[in-house]
C-alpha positions as CSV (number, residue, x, y, z in Angstrom):
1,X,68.4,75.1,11.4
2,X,65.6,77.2,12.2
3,X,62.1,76.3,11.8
4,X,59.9,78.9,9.9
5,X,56.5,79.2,8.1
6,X,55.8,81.4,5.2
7,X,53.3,84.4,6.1
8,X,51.5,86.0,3.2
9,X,49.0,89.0,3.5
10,X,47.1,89.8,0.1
11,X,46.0,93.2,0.0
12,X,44.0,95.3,-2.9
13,X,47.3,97.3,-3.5
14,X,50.4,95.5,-1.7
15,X,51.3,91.4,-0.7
16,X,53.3,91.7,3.0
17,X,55.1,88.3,3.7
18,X,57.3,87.0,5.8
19,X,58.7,84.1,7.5
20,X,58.0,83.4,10.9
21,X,59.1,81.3,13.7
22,X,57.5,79.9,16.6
23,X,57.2,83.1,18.5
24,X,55.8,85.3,16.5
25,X,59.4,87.0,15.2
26,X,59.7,87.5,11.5
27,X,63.0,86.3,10.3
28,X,62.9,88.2,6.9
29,X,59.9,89.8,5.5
30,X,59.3,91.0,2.2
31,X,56.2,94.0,0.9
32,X,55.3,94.1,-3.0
33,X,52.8,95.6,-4.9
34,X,50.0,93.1,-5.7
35,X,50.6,91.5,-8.9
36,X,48.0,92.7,-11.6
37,X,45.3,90.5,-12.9
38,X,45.4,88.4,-9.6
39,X,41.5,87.2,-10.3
40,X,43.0,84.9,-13.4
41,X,43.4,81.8,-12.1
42,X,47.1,80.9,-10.9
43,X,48.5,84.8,-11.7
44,X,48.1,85.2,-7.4
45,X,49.4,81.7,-6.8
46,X,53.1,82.1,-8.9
47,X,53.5,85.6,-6.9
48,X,52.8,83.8,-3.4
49,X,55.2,81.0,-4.7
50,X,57.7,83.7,-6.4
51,X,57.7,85.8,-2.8
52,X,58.1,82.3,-0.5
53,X,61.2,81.8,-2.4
54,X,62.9,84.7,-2.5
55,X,62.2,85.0,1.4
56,X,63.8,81.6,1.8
57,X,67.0,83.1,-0.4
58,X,67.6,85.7,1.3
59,X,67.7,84.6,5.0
60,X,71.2,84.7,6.9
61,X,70.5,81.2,8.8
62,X,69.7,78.0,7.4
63,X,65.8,77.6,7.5
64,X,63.1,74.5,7.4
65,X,59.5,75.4,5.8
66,X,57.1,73.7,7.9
67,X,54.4,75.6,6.1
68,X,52.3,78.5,4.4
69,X,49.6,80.8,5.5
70,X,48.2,82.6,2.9
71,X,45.1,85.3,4.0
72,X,42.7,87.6,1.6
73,X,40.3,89.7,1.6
74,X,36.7,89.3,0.9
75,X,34.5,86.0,1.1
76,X,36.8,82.9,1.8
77,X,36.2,79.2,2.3
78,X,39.3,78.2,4.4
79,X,38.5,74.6,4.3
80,X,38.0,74.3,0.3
81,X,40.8,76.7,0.5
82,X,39.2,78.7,-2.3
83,X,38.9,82.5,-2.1
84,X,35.7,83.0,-2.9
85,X,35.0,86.8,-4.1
86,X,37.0,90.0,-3.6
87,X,35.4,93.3,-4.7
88,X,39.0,95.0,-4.5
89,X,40.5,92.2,-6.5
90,X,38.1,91.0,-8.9
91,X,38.5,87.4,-8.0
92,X,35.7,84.5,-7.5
93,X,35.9,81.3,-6.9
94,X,40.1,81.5,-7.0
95,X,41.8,78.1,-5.7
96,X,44.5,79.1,-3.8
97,X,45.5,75.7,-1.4
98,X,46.0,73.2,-3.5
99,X,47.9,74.6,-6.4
100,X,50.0,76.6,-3.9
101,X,50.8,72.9,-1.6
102,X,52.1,71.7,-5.0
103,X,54.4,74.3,-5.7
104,X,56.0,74.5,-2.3
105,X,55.9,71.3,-1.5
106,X,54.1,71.9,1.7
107,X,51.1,72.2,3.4
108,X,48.9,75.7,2.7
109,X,46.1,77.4,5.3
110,X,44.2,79.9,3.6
111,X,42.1,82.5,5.8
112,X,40.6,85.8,6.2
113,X,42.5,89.0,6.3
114,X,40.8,90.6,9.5
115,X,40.2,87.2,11.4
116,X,43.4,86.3,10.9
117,X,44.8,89.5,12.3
118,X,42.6,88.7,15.4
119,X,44.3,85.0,15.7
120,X,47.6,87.1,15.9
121,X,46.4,89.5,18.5
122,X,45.1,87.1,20.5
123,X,48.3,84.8,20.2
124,X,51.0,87.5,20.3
125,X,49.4,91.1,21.1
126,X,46.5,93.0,22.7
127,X,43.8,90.3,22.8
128,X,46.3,87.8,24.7
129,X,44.7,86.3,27.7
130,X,40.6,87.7,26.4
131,X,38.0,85.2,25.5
132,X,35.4,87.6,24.0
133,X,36.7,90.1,21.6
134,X,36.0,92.6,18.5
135,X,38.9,93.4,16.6
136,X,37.8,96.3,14.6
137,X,40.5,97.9,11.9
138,X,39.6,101.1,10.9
139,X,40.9,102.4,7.5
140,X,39.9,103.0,4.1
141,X,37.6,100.2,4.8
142,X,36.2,99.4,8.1
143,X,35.9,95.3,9.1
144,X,34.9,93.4,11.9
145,X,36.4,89.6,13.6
146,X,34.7,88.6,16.9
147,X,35.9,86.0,19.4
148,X,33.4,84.4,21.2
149,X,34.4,82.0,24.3
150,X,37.9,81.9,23.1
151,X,36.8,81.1,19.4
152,X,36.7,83.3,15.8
153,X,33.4,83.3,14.5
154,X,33.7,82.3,10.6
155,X,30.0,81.0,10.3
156,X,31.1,79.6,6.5
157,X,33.2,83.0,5.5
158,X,30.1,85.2,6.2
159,X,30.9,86.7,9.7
160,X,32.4,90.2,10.1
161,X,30.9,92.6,7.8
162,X,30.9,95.2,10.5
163,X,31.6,97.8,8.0
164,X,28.3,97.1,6.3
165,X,26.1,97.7,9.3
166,X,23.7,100.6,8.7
167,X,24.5,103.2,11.0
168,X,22.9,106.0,9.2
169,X,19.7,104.8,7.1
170,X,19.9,108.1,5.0
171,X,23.2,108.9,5.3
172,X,26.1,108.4,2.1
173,X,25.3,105.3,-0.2
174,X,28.2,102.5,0.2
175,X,29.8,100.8,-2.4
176,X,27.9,97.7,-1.1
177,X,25.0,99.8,-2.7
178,X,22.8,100.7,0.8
179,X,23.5,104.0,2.3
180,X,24.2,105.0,5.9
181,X,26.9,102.0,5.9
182,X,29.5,102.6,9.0
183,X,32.2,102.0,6.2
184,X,30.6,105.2,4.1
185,X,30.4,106.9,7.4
186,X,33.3,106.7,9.5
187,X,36.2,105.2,7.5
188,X,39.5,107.1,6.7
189,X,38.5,107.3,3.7
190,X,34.8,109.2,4.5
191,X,36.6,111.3,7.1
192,X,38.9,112.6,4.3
193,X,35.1,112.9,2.3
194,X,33.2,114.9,5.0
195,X,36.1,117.1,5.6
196,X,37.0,118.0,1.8
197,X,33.2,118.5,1.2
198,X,32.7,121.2,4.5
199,X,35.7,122.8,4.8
200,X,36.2,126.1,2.4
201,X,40.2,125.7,3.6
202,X,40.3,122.4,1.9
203,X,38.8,123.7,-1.4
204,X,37.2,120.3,-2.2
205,X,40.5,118.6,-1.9
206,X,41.1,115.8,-0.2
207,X,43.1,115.9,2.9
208,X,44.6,112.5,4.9
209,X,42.9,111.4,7.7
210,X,45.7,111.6,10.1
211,X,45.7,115.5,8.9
212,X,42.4,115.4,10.0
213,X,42.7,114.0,13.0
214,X,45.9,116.6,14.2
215,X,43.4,119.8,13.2
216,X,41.3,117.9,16.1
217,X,44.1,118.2,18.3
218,X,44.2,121.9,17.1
219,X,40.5,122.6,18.0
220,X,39.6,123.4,13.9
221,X,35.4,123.3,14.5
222,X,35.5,121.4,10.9
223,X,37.6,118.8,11.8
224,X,36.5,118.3,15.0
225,X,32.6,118.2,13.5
226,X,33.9,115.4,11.2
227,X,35.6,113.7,13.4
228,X,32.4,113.2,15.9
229,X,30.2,112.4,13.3
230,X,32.7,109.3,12.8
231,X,33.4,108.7,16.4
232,X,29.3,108.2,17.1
233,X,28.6,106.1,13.8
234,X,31.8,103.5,15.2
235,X,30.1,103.8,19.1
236,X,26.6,103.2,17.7
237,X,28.4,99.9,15.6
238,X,30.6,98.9,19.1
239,X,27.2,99.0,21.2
240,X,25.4,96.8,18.8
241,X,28.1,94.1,18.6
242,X,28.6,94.4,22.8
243,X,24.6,94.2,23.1
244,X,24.3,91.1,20.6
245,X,27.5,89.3,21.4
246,X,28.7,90.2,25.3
247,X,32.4,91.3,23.9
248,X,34.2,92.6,26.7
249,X,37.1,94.0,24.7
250,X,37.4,96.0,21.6
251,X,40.6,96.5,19.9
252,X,40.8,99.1,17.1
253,X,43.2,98.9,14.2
254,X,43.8,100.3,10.6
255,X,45.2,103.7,9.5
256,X,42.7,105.6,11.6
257,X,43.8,104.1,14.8
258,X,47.4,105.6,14.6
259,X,45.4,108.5,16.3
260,X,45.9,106.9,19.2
261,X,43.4,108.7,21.9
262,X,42.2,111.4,19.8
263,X,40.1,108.4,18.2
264,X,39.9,105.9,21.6
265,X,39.6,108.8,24.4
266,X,35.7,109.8,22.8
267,X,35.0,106.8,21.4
268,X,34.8,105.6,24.8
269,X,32.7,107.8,26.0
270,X,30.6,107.9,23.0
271,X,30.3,104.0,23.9
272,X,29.6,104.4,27.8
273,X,26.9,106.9,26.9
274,X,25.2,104.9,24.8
275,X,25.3,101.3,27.3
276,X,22.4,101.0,30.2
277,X,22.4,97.5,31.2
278,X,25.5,96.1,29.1
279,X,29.2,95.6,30.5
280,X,31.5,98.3,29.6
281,X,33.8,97.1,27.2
282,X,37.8,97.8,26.9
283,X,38.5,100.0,23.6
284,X,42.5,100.1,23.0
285,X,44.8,100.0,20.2
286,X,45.2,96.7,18.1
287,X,49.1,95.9,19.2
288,X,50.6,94.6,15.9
289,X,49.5,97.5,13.7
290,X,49.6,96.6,9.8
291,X,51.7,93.2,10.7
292,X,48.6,91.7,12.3
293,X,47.4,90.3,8.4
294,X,50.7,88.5,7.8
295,X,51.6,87.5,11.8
296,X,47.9,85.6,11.2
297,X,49.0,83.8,8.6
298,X,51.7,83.0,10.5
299,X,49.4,81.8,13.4
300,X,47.3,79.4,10.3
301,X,50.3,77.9,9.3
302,X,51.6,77.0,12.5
303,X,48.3,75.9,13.4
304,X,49.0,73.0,10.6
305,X,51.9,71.7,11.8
């Protein structure tokens, strides 16, 4: 029999789970849309339950649960193991630990979304081996999780907001509500923004950002325009964190790094032009792509047994 934990990564629009073993391999995964109403109390809770079963069901080998790890977005108090507010998901103050323990009849670590993902990368992917590290996803969002001498920052849930540093004091107002956020700036989703608003080809249409991103490779002067503008907002938020926090490795994730080096190749000389006395940081791709949520969880779990 093998031994597994249950993995679950709660998204605004889809729950990824799996279980896991030891190494990092999922035995049998499962992706869902979200449930609706997940801010009432419980609703979340059943699905998460609902999902660990059906996972155990359908397996080929005999499995033990040894445990869950459950990660969310948003403000979370791992150790109360509450989540405290999502904007995407409506939730505050939404127990998740405890009433989850109960129904599986084992032990539940709830944690961040993004820090978790760094836990993985630095137990199974690119940050293996690094003591001091930014992992940086980059998609319709933008967030931040920083290890510092071989530990994530949490400081109470609060650390990480990377996508809420002002990078442009008058530029586009943020859902947060200031304006010049790097999330408002150089997100997937503001790429797809800037481009629609400049580009007569696009006729105020949206186009993706990995469309985007291939009229770079093309040389279209819009595109590439765009894409700059994003590139020096995400250098100008890289050189803070380096200068502040003596990171020597920055991995980049999300939607937006599927790019590959049409993002990484200027973004690290946007970043080298920008240093005078700081080390030179690594920039390369985040290794476990949109697993890294759910392979964290993973990592929490195991961490419990």
């Amino acid at each position: 029999m093998v031994e597994v934990v249950a993995a679950v990564d709660v998204g605004g629009t889809r729950v990824k789970a799996a279980l896991v073993d030891r190494d990092g391999r999922e035995v049998e995964s499962r992706t869902v849309p979200t449930v609706p109403g997940a801010d009432v109390q419980g609703v979340l809770v059943d699905q998460v339950a609902g999902l660990v079963r059906d996972l155990e069901a359908g397996t080929r080998q005999p499995v033990a649960l040894v445990a869950c790890g459950v990660v969310v977005p948003g403000l979370v108090d791992g150790e109360a193991g509450v989540a405290r507010w999502s904007a995407n998901l409506g939730w505050r103050d939404l127990p998740v630990t405890a009433p989850l323990a109960a129904l599986l009849d084992a032990p539940v670590a709830l944690g961040h979304d993004v820090r978790a993902g760094l836990v993985a990368e630095a137990r199974w992917g690119a940050a293996r081996g690094a003591s001091n590290v930014l992992f940086m996803p980059v998609g319709t969002g933008i967030a931040g999780a920083l290890m510092l001498d071989g530990r994530v920052v949490v400081a109470d849930g609060w650390a990480g907001e990377l996508g809420h540093v002002v990078v442009e004091p008058d530029g586009p107002r943020c859902g947060c509500g200031a304006h010049g956020c790097l999330e408002a700036v150089a997100s997937a989703a503001a790429v797809e923004r800037a481009y629609a608003a400049r580009s007569a080809s696009a006729g105020g249409t949206r186009t993706g950002a990995d469309r985007v991103a291939a009229l770079v490779d093309a040389g279209d002067a819009v595109a590439t325009q765009v894409w700059g503008v994003a590139v020096q907002a995400l250098a100008r938020a890289i050189v803070v964190t380096v200068t502040l926090t003596g990171v020597d490795r920055v991995l980049v994730g999300g939607g937006l790094a599927q790019s590959g080096e049409t993002l990484l190749g200027p973004l690290r000389r946007a970043v080298e032009a920008q240093l005078t006395f700081q080390r030179v940081p690594t920039i390369e791709r985040a290794r476990l792509g949109e697993r890294a949520g759910c392979l964290g969880a993973a990592a929490l779990a195991w961490d419990l047994s």
